[in-house]
ROVEXNU-625720 format. One record per residue (C-alpha): residue number from 1; chain; x, y, z negated. Coordinates in Angstrom, 3 decimals, m for minus. Layout:
- seq,mol,X,Y,Z
- NUM,A,X,Y,Z;
...
***
This chain:
- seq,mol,X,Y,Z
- 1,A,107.877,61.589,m106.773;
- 2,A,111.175,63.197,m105.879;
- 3,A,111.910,62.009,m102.611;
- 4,A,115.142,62.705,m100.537;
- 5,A,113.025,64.795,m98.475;
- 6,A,111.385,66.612,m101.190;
- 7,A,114.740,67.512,m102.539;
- 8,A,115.809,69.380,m99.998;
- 9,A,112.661,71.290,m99.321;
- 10,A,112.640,72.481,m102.887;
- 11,A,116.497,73.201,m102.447;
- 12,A,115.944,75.153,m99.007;
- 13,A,112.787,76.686,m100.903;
- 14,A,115.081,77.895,m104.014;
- 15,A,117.520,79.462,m101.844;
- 16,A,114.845,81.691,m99.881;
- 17,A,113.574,82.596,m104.071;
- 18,A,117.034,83.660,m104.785;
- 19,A,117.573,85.507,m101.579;
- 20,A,114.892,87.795,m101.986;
- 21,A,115.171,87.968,m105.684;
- 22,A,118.465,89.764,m104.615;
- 23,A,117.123,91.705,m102.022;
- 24,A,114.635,92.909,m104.856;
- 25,A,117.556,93.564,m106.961;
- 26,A,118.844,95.404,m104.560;
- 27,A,116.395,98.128,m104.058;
- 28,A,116.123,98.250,m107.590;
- 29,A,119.928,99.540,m107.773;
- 30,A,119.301,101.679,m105.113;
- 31,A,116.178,103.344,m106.814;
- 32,A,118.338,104.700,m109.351;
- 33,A,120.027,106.957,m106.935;
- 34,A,117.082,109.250,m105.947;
- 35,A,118.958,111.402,m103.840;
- 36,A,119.991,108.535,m101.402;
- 37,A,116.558,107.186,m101.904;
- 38,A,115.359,110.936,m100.363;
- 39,A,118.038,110.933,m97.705;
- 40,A,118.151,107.536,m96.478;
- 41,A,114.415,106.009,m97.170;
- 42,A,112.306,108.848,m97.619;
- 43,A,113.509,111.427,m94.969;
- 44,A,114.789,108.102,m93.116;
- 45,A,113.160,104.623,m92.723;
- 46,A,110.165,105.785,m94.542;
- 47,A,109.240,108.709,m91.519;
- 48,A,109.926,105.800,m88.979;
- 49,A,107.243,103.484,m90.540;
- 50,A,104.718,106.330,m90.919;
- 51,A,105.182,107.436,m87.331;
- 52,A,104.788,104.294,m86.107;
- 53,A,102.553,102.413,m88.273;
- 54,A,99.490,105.319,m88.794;
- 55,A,98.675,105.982,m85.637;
- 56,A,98.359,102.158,m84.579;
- 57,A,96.167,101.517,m87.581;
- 58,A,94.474,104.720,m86.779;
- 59,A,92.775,103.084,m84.138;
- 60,A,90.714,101.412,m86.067;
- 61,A,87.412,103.140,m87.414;
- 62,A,87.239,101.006,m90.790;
- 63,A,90.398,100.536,m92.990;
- 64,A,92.006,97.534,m92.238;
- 65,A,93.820,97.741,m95.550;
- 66,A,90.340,96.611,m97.348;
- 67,A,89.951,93.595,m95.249;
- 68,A,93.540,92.727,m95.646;
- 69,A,92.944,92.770,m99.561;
- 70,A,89.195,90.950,m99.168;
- 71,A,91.215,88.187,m96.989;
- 72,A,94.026,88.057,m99.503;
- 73,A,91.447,87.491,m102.188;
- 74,A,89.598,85.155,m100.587;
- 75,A,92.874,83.360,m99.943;
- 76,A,93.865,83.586,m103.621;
- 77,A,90.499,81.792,m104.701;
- 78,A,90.596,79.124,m101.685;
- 79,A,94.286,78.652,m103.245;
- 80,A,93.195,78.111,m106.660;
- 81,A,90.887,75.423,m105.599;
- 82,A,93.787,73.991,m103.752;
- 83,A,95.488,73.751,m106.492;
- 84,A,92.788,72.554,m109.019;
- 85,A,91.761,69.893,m106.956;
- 86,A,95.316,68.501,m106.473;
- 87,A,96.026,68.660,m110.104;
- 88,A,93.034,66.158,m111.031;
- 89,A,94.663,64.097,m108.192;
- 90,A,97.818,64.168,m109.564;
- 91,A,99.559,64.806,m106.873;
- 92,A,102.538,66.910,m109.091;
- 93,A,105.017,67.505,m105.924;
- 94,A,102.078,68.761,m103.624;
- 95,A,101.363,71.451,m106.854;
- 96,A,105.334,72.613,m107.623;
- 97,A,105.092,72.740,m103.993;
- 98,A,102.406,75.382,m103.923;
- 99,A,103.916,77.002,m106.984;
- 100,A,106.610,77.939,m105.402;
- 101,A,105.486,78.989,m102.222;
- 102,A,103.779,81.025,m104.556;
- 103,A,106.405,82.743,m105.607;
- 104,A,108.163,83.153,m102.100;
- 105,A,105.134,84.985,m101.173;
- 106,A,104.943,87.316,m104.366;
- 107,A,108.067,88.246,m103.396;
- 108,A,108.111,88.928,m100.021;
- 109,A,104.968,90.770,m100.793;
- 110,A,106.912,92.942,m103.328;
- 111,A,109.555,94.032,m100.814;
- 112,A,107.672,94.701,m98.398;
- 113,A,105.329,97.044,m100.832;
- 114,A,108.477,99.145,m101.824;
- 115,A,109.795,98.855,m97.882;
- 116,A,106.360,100.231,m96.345;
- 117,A,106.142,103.126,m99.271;
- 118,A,107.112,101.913,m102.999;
- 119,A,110.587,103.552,m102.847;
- 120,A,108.898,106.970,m102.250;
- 121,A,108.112,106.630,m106.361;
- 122,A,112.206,106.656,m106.604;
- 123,A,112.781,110.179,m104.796;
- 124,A,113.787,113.295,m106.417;
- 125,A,110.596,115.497,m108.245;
- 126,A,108.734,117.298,m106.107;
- 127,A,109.450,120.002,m109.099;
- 128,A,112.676,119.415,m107.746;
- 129,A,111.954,119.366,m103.836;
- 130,A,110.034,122.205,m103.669;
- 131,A,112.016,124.368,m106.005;
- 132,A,109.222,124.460,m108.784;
- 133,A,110.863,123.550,m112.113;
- 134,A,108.965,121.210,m114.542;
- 135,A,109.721,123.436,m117.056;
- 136,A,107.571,123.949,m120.671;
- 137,A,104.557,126.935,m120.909;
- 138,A,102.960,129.088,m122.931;
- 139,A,99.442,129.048,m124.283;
- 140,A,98.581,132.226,m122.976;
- 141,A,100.159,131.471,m119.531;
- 142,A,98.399,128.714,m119.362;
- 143,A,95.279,130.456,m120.371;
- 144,A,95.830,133.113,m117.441;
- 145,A,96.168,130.377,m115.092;
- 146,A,93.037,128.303,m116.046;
- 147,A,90.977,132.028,m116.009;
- 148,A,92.228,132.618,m112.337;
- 149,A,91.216,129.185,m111.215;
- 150,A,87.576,129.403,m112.863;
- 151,A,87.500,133.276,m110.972;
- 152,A,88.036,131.432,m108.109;
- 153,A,86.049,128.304,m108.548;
- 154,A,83.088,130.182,m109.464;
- 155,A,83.786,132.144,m106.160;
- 156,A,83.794,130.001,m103.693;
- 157,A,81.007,127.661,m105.254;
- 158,A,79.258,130.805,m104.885;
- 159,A,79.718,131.401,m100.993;
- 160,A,79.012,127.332,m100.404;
- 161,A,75.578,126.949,m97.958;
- 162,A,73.407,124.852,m97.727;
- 163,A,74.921,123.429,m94.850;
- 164,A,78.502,123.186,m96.207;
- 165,A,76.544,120.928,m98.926;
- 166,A,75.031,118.876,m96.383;
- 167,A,78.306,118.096,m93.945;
- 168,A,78.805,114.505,m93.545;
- 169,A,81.423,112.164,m94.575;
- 170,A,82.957,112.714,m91.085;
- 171,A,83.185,116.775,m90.634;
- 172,A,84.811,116.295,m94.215;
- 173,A,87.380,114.013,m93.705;
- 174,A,88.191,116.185,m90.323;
- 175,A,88.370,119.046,m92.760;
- 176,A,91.083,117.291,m94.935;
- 177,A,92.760,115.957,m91.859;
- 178,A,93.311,119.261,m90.755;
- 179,A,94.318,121.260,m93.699;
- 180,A,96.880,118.333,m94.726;
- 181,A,97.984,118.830,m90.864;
- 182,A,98.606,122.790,m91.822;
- 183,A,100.265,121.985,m94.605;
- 184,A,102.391,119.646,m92.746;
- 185,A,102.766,122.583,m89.659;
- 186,A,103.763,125.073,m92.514;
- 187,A,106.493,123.096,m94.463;
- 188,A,108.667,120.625,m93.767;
- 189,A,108.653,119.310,m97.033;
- 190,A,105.431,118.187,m96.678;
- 191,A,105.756,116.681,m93.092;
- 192,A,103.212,113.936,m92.464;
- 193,A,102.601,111.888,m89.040;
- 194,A,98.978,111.269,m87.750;
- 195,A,97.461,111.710,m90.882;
- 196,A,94.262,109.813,m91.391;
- 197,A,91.875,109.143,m93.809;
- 198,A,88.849,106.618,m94.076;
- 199,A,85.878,105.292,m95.722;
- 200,A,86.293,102.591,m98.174;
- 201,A,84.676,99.341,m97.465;
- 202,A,84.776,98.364,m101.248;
- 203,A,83.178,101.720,m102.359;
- 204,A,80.415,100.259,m104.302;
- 205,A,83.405,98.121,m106.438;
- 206,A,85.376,101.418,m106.680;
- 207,A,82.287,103.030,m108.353;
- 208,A,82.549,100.378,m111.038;
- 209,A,86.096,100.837,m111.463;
- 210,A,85.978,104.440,m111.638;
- 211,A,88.285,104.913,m108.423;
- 212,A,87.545,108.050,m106.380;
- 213,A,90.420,106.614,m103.615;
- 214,A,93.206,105.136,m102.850;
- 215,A,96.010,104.566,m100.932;
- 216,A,97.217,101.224,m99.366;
- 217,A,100.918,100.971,m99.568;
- 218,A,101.099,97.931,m97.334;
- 219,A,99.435,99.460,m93.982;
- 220,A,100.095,103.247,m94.894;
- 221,A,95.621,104.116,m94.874;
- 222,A,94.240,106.483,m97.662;
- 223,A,91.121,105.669,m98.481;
- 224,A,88.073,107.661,m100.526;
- 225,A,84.822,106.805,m102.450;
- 226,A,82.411,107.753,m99.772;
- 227,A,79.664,107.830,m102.711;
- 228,A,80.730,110.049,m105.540;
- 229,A,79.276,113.780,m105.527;
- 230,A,80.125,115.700,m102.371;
- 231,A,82.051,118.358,m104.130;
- 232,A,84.890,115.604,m104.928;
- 233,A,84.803,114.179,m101.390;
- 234,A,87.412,116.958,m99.156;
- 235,A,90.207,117.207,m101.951;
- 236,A,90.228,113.432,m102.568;
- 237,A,90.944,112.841,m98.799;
- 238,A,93.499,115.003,m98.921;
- 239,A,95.057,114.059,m102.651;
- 240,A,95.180,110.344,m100.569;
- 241,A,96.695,112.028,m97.351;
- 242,A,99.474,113.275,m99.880;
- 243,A,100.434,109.770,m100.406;
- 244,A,100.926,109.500,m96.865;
- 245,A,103.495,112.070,m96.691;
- 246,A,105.898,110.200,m99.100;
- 247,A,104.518,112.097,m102.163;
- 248,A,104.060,108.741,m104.318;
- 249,A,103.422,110.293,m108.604;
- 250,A,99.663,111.123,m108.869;
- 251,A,100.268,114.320,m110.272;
- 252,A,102.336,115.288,m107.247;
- 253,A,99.526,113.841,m104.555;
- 254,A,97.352,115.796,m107.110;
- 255,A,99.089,119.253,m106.506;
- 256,A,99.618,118.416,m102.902;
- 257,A,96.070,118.281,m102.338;
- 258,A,95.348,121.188,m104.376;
- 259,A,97.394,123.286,m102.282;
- 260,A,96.394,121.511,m98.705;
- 261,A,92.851,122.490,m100.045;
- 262,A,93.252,126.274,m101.180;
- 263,A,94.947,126.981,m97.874;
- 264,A,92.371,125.599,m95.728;
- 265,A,89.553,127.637,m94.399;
- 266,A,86.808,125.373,m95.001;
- 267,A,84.321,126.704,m97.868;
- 268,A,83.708,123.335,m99.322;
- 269,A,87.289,121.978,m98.799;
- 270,A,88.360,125.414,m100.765;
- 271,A,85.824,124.359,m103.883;
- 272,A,86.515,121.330,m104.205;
- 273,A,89.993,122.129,m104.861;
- 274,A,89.623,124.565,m107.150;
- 275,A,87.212,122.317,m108.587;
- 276,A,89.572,119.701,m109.178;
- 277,A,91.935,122.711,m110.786;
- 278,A,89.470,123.923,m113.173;
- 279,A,89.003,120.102,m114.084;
- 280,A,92.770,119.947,m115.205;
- 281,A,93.347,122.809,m116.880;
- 282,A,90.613,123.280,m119.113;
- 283,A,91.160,119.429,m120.443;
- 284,A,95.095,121.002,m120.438;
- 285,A,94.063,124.215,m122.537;
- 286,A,91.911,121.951,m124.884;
- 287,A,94.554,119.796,m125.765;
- 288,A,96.658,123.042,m126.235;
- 289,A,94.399,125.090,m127.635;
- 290,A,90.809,124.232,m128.357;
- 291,A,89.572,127.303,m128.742;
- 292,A,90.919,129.157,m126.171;
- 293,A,88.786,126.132,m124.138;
- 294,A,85.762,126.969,m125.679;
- 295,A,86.398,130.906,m125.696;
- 296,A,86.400,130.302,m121.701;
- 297,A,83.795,127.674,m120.882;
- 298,A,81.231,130.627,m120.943;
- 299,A,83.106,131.835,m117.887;
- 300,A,82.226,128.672,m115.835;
- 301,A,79.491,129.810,m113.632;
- 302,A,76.316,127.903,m114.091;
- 303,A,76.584,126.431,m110.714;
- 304,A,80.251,124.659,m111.459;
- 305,A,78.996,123.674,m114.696;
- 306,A,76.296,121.709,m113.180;
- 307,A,78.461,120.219,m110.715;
- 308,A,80.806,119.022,m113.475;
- 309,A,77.566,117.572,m115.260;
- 310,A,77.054,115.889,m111.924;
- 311,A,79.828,114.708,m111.733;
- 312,A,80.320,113.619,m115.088;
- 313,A,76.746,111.883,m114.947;
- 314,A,77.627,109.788,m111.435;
- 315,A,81.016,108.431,m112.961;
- 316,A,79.115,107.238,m116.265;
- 317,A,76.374,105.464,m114.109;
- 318,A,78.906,103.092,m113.375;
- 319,A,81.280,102.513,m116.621;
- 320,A,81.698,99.644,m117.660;
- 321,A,84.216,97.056,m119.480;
- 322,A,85.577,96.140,m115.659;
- 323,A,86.750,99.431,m115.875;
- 324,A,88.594,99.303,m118.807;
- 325,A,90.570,96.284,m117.214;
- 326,A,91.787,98.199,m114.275;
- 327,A,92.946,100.949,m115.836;
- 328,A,95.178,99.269,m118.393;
- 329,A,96.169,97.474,m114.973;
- 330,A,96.797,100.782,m113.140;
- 331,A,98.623,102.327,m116.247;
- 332,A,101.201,99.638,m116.555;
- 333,A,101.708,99.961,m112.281;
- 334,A,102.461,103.343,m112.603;
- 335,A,104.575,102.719,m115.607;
- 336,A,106.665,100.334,m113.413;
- 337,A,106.746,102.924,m110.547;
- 338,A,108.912,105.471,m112.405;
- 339,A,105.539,107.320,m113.974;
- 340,A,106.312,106.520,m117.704;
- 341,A,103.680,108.558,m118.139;
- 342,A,100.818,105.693,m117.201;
- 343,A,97.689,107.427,m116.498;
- 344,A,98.544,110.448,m117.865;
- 345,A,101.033,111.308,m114.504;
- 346,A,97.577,112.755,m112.768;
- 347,A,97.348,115.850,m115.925;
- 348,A,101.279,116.739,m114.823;
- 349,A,99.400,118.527,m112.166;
- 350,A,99.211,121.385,m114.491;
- 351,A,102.785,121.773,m114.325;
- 352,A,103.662,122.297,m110.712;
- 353,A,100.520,124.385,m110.477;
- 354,A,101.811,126.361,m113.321;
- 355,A,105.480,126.485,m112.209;
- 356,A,104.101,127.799,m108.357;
- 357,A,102.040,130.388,m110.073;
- 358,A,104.905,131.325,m111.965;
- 359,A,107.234,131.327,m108.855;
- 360,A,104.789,133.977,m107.041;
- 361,A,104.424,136.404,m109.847;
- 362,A,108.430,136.834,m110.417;
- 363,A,108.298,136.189,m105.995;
***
């Protein structure tokens, strides 16, 4: 029953909805202009939050993003029940009620999402940023490339020890800290403020879900599998410490961590980057060329070809159709996020790798 009261709650209440829906509107109009987005939010606001909102959450040991999500869950589920219950009463205004505070929330939660790091997706290219063109490449360029990075895989898989394949999770995401922190030292277009990476509480669902990491927008923590093969581990923290910095596209948090890992000293960091590179370009080269890709598998060292198969074997352990749900999710998010791409955004690695190769031959 529409009482006098409940009028103007639900007035008061539509006026916060449209408020924010213009806020939202807002930043939308402003995404379009990436190189205000770079100025203002991303070499602006953005580097306040980071340098003020990492090293507070750093603090903590565990990653207070993953109970914020469990509690939000929870929430949702208590909510439902709410809800559920309330219909069978009846009880019609307490429901619109809830609806709509609903919707206040979803909001609110979506500006602050693109506030705490979403805009980052808006910026210019990192193609762009760091001078590396997204331009088109040849077969046989691309062939040269994916031979260097199996040299070099098969190299420093070689030199690993048996105690650089025993470190713990900790000494690894030290590792990754500190290479991203070189990075960061070395460029300024990769400047990052108390980088951090953690252990995922809800490893054992990310293993279902096929998620090596991830990064939580709303408290600024990356995050890794602290299960999947050991090899993956040091250029996983450091693709999710890329986030950190601003770099938002997966193919660009890819390439970041490629090159955070390649310049660190760290034998296993060093692997598992190339790793990762080898990964990329020989699915690249088949989809180019399929039998370049099988002329060079034979060049794969028998070690890195058992790592893949360990790899390989680990992620299929835990397929199943949950999977399949998350990533049509996580392909229409990126979609949204200026990736048009979906899910293929993380193979565009190949071409910043490709244009930076190409930049130090004609260097």
């Amino acid at each position: 029953m529409f009482t006098a009261g409940n009028k103007k709650i639900l007035i008061k209440q539509a006026i916060i909805i449209a408020a924010l829906l213009f806020f939202i509107y807002l930043l939308m109009v402003f995404a379009d202009y990436p190189k205000l987005v770079e100025r203002y939010y991303s070499q602006g606001f953005y580097r306040g939050v980071s340098y003020l909102l990492h090293p507070a959450l750093n603090i903590f040991p565990f990653s207070v993003g993953d109970v914020l999500y469990i509690l939000v869950i929870g929430y949702l589920v208590y909510s439902l029940c709410r809800f559920i219950k309330l219909l069978f009463r009846r009880e019609l205004m307490r429901c619109l009620l809830k609806v709509i505070a609903l919707i206040i929330k979803v909001e609110a939660t979506i500006i602050i999402f693109y506030l705490f790091w979403g805009m980052n997706y808006f910026r210019p290219s990192a193609g762009e940023r760091l001078s590396l063109k997204d331009t088109s490449y040849t077969t046989e360029n691309l062939k040269a490339v994916t031979t260097m990075l199996i040299d070099s895989a098969n190299a420093t898989r070689a030199r690993l020890t048996t105690a650089d394949l025993a470190q713990d999770n900790g000494a690894i995401y030290n590792t990754a800290i500190k290479a991203v922190g070189k990075l960061s030292t070395d460029s300024v277009a990769f400047r990052t403020f108390h980088q951090g990476v953690k252990p995922s509480i809800l490893t054992p669902l990310l293993n279902y879900i096929g998620t090596s990491g991830y990064f939580n927008p709303f408290t600024g923590e990356a995050q890794i599998n602290y299960q999947m093969p050991i090899f993956n581990r040091p250029v996983v923290a450091c693709h999710e410490m890329s986030h950190q910095m601003g770099y938002g596209p997966e193919d660009e948090a890819d390439f970041v961590g490629f090159l955070a890992g390649i310049g660190s000293n760290d034998r296993l960091l060093r692997y598992s980057a190339y790793h990762l590179a080898v990964d990329e370009f020989m699915h690249a080269l088949f989809y180019r060329d399929s039998l370049a890709n099988k002329a060079l598998k034979p060049r794969v060292s028998k070690t890195v070809h058992n790592d893949f198969v360990i790899e390989r074997k680990y992620w299929i352990a835990y397929q199943n159709k949950a999977e399949i749900v998350t990533s049509l999710f996580y392909d229409h998010y990126l979609k949204v996020n200026n990736q048009p791409q979906g899910l293929a955004t993380y193979n565009r690695m190949i071409l910043l790798v490709m244009a930076l190769y190409e930049k130090r031959v004609h260097s």
